[in-house]
TIFI-958128 format. One record per residue (C-alpha): residue number from 1; x, y, z. Coordinates in Angstrom, 1 decimal, decimal comma, m for minus. Layout:
nr: NUM; u: X; v: Y; w: Z
...
***
This chain:
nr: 1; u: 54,3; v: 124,5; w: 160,0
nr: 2; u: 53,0; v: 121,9; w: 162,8
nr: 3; u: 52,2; v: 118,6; w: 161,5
nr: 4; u: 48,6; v: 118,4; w: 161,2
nr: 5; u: 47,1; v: 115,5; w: 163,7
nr: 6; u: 44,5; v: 114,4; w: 161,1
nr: 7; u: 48,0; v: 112,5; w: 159,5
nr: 8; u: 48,0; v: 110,6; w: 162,7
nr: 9; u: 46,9; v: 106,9; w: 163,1
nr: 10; u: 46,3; v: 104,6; w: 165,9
nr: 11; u: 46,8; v: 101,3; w: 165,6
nr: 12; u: 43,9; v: 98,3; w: 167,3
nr: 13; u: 46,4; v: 96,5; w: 168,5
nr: 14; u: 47,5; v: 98,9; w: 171,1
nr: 15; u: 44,0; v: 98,8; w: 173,1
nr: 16; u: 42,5; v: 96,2; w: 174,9
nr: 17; u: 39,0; v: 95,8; w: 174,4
nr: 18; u: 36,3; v: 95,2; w: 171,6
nr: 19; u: 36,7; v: 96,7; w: 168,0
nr: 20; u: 33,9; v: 98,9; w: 168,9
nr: 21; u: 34,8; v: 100,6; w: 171,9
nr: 22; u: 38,8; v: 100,7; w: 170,6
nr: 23; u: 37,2; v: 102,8; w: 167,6
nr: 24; u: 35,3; v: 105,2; w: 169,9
nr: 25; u: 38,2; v: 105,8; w: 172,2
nr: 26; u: 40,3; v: 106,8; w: 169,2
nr: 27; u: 38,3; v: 109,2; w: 167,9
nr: 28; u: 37,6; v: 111,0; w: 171,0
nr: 29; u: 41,0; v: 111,2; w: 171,6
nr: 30; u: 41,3; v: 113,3; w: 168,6
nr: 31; u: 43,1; v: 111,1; w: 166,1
nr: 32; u: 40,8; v: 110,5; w: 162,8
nr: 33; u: 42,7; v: 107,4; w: 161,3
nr: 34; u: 42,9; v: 103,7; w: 162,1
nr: 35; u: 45,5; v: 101,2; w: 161,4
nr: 36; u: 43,3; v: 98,4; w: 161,0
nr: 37; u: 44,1; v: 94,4; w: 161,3
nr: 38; u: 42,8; v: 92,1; w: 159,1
nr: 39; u: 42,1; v: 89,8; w: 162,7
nr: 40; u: 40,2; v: 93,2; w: 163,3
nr: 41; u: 37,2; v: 91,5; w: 161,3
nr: 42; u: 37,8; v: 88,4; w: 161,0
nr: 43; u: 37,5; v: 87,8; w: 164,8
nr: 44; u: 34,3; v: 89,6; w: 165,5
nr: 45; u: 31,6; v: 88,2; w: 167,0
nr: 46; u: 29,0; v: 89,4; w: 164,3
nr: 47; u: 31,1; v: 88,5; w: 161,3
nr: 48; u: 33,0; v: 90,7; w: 158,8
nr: 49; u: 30,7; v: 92,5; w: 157,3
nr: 50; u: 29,0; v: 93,5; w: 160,8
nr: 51; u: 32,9; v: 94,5; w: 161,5
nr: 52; u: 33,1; v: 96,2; w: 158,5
nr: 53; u: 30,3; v: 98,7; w: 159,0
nr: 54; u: 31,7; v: 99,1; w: 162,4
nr: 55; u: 34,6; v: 100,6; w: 161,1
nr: 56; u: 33,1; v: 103,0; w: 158,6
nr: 57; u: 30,4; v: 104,0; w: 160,6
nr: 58; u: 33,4; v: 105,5; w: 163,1
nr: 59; u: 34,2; v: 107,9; w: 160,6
nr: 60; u: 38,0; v: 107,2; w: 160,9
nr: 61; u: 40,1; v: 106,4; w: 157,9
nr: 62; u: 41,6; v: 103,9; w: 157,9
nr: 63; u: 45,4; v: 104,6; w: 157,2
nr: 64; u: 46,3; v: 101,1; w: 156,1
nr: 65; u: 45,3; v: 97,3; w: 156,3
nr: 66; u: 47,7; v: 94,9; w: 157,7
nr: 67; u: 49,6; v: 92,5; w: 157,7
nr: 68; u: 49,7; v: 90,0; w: 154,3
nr: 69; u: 52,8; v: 87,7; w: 155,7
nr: 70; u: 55,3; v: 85,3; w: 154,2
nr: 71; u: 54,0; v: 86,1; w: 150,4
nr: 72; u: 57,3; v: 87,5; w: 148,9
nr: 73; u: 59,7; v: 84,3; w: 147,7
nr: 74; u: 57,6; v: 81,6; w: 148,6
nr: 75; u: 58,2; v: 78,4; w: 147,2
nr: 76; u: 56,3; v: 77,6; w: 144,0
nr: 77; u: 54,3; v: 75,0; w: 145,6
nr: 78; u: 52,9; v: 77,3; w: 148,3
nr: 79; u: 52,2; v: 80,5; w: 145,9
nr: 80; u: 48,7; v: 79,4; w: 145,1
nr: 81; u: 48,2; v: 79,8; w: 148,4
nr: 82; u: 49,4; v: 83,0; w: 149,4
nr: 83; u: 47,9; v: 84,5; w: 146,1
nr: 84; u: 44,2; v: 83,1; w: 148,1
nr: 85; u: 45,3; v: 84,8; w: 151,1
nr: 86; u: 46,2; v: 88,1; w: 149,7
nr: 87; u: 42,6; v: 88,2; w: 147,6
nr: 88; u: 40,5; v: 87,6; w: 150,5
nr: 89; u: 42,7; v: 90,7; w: 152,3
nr: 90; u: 42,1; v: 92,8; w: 149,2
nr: 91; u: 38,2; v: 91,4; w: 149,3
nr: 92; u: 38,3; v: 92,3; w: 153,2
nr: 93; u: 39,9; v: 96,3; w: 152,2
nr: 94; u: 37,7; v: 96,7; w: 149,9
nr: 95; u: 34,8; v: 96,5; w: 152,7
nr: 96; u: 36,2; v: 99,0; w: 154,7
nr: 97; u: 37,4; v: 101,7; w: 152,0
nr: 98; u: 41,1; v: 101,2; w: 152,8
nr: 99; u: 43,4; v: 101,7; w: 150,3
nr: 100; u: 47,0; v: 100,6; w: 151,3
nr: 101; u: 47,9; v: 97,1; w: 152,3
nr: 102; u: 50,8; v: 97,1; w: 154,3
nr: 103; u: 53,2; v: 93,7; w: 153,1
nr: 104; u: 55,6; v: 92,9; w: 155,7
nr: 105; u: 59,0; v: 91,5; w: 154,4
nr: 106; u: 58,6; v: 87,3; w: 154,6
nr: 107; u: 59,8; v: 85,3; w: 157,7
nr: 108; u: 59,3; v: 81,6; w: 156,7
nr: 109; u: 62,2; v: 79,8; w: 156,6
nr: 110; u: 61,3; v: 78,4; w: 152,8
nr: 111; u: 61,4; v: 81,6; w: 151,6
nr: 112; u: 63,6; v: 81,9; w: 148,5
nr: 113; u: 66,7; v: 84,4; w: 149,2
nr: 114; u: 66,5; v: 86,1; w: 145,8
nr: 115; u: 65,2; v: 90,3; w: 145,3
nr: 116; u: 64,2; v: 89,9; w: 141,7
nr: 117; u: 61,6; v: 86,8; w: 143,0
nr: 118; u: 60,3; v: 89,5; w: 145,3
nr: 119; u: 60,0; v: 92,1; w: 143,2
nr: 120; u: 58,0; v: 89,7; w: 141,1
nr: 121; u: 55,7; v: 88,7; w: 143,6
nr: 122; u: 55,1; v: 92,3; w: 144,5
nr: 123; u: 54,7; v: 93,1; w: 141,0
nr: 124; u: 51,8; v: 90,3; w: 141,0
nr: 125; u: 50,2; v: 91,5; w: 143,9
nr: 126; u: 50,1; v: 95,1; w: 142,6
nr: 127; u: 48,3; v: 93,9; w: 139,6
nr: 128; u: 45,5; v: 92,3; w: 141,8
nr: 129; u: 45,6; v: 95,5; w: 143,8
nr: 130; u: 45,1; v: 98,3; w: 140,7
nr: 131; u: 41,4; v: 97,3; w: 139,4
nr: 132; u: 40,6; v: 98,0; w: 143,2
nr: 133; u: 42,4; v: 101,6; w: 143,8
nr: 134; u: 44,6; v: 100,0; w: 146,1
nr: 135; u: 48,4; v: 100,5; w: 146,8
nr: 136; u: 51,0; v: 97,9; w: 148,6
nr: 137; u: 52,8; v: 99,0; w: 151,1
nr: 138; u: 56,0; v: 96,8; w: 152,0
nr: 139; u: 58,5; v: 96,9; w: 155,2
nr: 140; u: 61,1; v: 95,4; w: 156,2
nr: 141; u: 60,6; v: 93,6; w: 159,3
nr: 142; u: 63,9; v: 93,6; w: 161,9
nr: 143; u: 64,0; v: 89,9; w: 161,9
nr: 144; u: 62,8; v: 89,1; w: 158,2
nr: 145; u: 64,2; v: 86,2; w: 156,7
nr: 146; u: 66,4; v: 87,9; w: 153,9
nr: 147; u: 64,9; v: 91,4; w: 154,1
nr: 148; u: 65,4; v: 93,2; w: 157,5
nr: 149; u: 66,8; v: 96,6; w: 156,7
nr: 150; u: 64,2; v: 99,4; w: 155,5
nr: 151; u: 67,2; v: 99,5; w: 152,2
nr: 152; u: 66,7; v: 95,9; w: 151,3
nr: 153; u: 63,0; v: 96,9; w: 151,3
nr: 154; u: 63,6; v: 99,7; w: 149,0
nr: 155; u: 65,4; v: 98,0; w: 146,8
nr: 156; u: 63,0; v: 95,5; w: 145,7
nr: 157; u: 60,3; v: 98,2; w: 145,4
nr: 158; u: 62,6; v: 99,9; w: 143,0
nr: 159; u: 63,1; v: 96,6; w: 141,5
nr: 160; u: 58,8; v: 95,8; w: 141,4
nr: 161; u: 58,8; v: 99,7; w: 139,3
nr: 162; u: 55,1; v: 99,6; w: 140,2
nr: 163; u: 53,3; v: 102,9; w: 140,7
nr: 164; u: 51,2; v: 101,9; w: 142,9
nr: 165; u: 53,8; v: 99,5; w: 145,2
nr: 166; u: 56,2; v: 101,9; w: 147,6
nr: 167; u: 57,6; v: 101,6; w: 151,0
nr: 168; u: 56,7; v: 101,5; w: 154,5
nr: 169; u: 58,8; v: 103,0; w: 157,2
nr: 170; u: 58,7; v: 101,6; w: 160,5
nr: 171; u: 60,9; v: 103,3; w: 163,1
nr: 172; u: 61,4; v: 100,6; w: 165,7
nr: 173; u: 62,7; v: 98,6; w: 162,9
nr: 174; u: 65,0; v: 101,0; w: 161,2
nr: 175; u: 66,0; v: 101,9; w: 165,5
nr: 176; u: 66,9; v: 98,1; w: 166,5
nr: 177; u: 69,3; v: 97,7; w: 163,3
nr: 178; u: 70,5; v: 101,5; w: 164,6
nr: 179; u: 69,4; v: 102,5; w: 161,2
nr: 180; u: 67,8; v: 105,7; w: 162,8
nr: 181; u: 71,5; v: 107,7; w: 163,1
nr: 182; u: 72,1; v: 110,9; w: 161,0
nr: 183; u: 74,6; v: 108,9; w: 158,7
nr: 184; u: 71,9; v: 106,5; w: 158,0
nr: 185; u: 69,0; v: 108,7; w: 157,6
nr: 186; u: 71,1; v: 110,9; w: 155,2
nr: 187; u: 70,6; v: 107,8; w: 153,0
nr: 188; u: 66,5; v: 107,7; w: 153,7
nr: 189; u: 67,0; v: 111,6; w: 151,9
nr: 190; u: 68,2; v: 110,0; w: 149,0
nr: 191; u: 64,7; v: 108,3; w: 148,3
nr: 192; u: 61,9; v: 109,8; w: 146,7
nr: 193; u: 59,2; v: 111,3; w: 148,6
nr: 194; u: 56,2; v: 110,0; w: 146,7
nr: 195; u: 57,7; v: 106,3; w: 146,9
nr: 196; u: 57,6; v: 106,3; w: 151,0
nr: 197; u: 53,7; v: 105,3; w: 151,6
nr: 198; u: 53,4; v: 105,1; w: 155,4
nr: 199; u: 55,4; v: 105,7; w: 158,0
nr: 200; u: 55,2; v: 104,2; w: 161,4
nr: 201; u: 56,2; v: 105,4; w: 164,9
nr: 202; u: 57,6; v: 103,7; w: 168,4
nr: 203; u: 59,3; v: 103,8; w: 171,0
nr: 204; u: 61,2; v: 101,7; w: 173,6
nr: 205; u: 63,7; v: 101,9; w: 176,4
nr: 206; u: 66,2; v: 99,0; w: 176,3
nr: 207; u: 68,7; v: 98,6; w: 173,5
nr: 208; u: 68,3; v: 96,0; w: 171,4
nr: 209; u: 70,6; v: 92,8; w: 171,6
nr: 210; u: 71,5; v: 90,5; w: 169,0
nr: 211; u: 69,6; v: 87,7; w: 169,6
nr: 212; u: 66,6; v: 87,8; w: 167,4
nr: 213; u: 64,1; v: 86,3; w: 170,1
nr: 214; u: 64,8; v: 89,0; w: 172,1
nr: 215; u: 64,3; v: 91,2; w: 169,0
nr: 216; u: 60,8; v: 90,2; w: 168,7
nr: 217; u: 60,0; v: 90,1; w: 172,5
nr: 218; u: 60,3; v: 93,9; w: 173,1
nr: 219; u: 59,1; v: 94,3; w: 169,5
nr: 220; u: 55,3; v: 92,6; w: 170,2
nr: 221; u: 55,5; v: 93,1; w: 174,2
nr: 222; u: 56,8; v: 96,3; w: 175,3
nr: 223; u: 56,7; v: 99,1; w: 172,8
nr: 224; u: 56,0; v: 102,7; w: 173,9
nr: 225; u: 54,8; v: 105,9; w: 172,4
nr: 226; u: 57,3; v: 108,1; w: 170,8
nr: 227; u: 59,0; v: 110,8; w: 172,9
nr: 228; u: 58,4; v: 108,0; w: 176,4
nr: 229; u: 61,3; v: 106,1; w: 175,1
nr: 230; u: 64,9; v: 106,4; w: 174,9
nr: 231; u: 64,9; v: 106,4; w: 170,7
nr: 232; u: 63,8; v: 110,1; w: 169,6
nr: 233; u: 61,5; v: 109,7; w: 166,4
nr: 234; u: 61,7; v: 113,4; w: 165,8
nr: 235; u: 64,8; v: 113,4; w: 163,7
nr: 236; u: 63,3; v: 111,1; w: 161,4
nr: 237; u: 60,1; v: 113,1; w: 161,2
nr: 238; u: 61,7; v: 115,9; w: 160,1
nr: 239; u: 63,6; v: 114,8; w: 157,8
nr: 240; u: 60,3; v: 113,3; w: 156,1
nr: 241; u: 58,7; v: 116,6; w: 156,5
nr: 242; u: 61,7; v: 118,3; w: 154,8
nr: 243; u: 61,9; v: 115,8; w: 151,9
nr: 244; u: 57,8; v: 116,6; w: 151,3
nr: 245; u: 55,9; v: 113,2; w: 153,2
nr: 246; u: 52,6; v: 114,0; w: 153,8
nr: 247; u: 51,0; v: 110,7; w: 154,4
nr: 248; u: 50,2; v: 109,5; w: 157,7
nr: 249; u: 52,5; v: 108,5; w: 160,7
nr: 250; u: 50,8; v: 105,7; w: 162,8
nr: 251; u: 51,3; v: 104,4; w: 166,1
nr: 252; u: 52,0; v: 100,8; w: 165,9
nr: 253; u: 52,7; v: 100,2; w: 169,6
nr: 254; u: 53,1; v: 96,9; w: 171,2
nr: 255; u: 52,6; v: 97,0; w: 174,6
nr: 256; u: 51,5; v: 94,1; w: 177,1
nr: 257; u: 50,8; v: 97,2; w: 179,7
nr: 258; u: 48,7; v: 99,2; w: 177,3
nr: 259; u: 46,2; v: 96,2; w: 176,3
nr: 260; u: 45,7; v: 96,3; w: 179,7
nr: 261; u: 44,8; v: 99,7; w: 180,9
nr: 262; u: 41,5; v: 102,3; w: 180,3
nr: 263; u: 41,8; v: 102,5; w: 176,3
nr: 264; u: 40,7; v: 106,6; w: 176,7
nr: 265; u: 43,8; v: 107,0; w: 178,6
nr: 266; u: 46,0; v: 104,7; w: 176,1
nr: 267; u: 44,1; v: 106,7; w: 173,5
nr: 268; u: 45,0; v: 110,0; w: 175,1
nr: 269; u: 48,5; v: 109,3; w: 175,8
nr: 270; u: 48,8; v: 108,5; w: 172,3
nr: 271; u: 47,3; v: 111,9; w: 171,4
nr: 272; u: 50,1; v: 113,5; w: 173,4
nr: 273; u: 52,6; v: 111,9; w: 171,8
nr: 274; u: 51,0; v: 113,3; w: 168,6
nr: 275; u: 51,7; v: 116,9; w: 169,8
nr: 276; u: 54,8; v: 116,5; w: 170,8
nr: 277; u: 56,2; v: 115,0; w: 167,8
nr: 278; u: 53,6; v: 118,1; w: 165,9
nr: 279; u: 55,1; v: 120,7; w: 168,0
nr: 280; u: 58,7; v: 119,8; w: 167,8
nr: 281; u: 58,8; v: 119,7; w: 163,8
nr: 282; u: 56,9; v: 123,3; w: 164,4
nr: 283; u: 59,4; v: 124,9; w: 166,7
nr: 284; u: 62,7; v: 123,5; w: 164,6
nr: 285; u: 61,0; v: 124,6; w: 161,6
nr: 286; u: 60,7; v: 128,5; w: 163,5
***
């Protein structure tokens, strides 16, 4: 059976233009989710509530709410702090009916190197979380501080044993760390299906070096859509598909090129990627 497009997002940051307009040209490319920012609202003109309305009144869901940074394993002193920040995020989800907050594995060089502190955190955050319906969502990010490898990530949510924390799956990130490879994705089979929230999907031509800035230039600068790469997503997908995933697969593409173009024709090249990655998991599974 084809992947239904309804489970595909589209991510803001892939357009160029205002909130507005990046919403309409999603829809009428045929995708009905969102991956929304929290910069999203904050950073329109009419305020977040104004923004807010803007987003529901698109009639896209909104797959997910991102990013809360650096709040795993921060030093005591600075935990007040990120608790704020990860309210007003919750306060901001709440606004817009979404109900996953994607964490993204810490970066700050304070952070504390220890998976049970994590786990803890999380476990605090998913507290704050339940009373609203919502569910945390964490990644590891290719050039996190201590967690970079989508296994590290997986093993703190085990550690958090929260219903309602799981794991996000981000494909350039498992790619970079060649984590994407049949040996490694055997591994991916071994977790369960309800535990994997999200999953996200890109592409890119160069291989990846080992120096971390380069790392996180062609991660924030020159992403593509799956299948207009060299890293095929499609194993991946169907392995999800196999295990039983039926959440949503976003687009979170990075791309210098695509802020810059029409956003109907970014939106429609993303709704061909969509097909093809629907089609392919259709024609293996015939």
């Amino acid at each position: 059976m084809a992947i239904s497009l309804d489970r595909f997002g589209f991510n803001t940051v892939t357009m160029g233009g205002d909130l507005g307009h990046k919403l309409d040209c999603m829809k009428a490319a045929g995708f009905a989710g969102v991956e929304l920012w929290a910069r999203d609202l904050v950073a329109h003109p009419a305020g977040v509530e104004k923004a807010a309305e803007r987003v529901k009144a698109s009639g896209l869901k909104v797959t997910d709410f991102q990013p809360l940074r650096d709040f795993e394993c921060a030093p005591d002193a600075m935990r007040p702090h990120r608790l704020e920040m990860a309210r007003e995020q919750l306060r901001q989800m709440a606004l817009v009916g979404a109900d996953l907050l994607l964490v993204c594995s810490t970066t700050s060089p304070l952070a504390i190197d220890d998976p049970e502190r994590a786990a803890e955190d999380l476990r605090t955050l998913a507290t704050l979380a339940t009373p609203l319906g919502i569910r945390i969502c964490y990644e590891a990010l290719s050039w996190g501080r201590h967690v970079n490898r989508w296994y590290q990530a997986w093993d703190i949510v085990k550690r958090c044993n929260r219903q309602n924390v799981g794991l996000n799956l981000d494909s350039f990130h498992m790619s970079v760390h060649g984590d994407d490879t049949p040996q490694t994705l055997a591994q991916l089979a071994e977790v369960p299906v309800e535990k994997i929230f999200l999953v996200q999907l890109a592409d890119y031509f160069f291989e990846y070096s080992d120096r971390q800035a380069d790392m996180i230039e062609l991660a924030r600068h020159q992403r593509l859509f799956p299948g207009e790469g060299l890293h095929d997503v499609r194993d991946l997908v169907q392995l999800l598909e196999d295990k039983g995933y039926r959440g949503h697969y976003t687009f979170e593409v990075f791309n210098d090129d695509y802020v810059n173009s029409d956003p109907m024709v970014v939106g429609q090249r993303g709704m061909k990627s969509a097909r093809w990655i629907s089609e392919a998991v259709l024609s293996r599974a015939t």
